[in-house]
C-alpha positions in Angstrom: 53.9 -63.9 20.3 51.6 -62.9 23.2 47.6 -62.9 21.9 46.2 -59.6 22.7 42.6 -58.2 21.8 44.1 -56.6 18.6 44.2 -59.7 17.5 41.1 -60.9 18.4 39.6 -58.0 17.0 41.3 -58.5 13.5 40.0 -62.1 13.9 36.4 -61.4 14.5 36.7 -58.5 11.8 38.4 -60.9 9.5 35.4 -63.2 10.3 32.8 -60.7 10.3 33.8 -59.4 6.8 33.9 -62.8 5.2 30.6 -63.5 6.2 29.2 -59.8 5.0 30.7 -60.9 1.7 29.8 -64.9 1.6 26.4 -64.5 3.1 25.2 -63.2 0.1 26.4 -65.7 -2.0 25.2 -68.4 0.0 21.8 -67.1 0.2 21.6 -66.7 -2.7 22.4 -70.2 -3.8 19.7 -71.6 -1.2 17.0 -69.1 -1.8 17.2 -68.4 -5.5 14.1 -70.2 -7.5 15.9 -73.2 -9.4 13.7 -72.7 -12.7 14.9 -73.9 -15.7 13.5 -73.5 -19.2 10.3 -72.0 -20.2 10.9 -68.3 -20.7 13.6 -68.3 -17.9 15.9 -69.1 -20.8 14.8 -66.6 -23.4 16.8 -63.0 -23.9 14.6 -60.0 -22.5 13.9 -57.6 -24.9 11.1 -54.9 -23.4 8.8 -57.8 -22.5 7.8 -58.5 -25.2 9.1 -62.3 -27.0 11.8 -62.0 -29.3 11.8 -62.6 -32.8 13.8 -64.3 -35.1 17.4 -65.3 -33.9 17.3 -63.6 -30.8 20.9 -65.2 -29.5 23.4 -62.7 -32.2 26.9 -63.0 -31.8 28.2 -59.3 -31.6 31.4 -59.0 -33.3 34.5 -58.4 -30.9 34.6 -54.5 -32.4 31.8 -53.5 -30.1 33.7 -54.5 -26.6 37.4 -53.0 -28.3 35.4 -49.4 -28.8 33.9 -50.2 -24.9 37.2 -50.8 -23.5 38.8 -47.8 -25.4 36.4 -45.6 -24.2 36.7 -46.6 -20.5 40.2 -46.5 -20.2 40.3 -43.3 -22.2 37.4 -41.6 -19.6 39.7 -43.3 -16.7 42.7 -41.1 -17.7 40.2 -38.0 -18.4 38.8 -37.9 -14.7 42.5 -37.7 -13.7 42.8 -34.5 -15.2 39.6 -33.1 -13.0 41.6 -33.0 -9.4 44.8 -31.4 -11.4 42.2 -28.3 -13.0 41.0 -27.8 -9.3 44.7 -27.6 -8.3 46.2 -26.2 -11.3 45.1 -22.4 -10.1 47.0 -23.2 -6.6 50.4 -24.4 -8.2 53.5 -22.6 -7.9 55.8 -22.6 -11.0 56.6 -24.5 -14.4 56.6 -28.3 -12.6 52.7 -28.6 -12.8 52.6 -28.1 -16.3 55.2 -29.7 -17.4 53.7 -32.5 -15.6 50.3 -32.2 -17.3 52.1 -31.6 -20.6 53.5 -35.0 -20.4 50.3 -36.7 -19.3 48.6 -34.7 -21.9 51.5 -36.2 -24.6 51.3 -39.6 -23.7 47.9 -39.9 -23.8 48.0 -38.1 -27.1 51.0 -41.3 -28.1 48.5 -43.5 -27.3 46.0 -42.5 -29.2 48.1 -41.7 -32.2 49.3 -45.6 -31.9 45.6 -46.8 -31.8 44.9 -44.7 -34.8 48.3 -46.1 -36.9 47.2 -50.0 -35.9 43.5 -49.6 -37.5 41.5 -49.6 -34.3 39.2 -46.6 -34.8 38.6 -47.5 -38.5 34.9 -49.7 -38.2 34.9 -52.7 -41.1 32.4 -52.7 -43.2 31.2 -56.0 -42.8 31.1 -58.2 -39.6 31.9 -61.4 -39.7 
């Protein structure tokens, strides 16, 4: 293999990009104040010091409705370039295509609804 300055380029971008990513990190690891304790440990709550039991445990339904509604919205903004294009499309294909998007999102949330997901408990343990 004869060394040429493509590959000397990729090198030094290689290079160049591991340092724009590590730099960052390092620095922060030298420069960052080393405080511990005090109100360095203590949850931020509008300035103002917290009262009671400031560290709750949120129950796990919280972060199931968060993750729901992000991979929900994902599959939503896929339907934003196909509406632009829709108007542009020549025959049945496109919406059959959207159609079965459409249904299998419509599966999926029929199969979250049958296992119990959307239904909140009453009382969090």
């Amino acid at each position: 293999m004869v060394f040429s300055w493509l590959h000397l380029a990729i090198l030094v971008f290689l290079l160049v990009g591991l340092a724009f990513a590590g730099g960052p990190l390092a620095g922060s690891l030298l420069l960052a104040p080393k405080a511990h304790g005090g109100d360095a440990g203590m949850p931020y709550e509008c300035g103002m010091r917290p009262h009671g039991g400031a560290w709750v445990r949120f129950g796990v339904n919280y972060y199931i409705y968060a993750l729901l509604f992000l991979a929900f919205d994902v599959d939503v903004l896929y339907l934003f370039p196909v509406a632009a294009f829709y108007p542009q499309a020549v025959g049945f294909a496109a919406f059959l295509k959207i159609f079965v998007f459409l249904f299998v999102l419509a599966l999926a949330i029929a199969y979250f609804w049958a296992k119990g997901v959307f239904t909140w408990p009453r009382k969090i343990s």
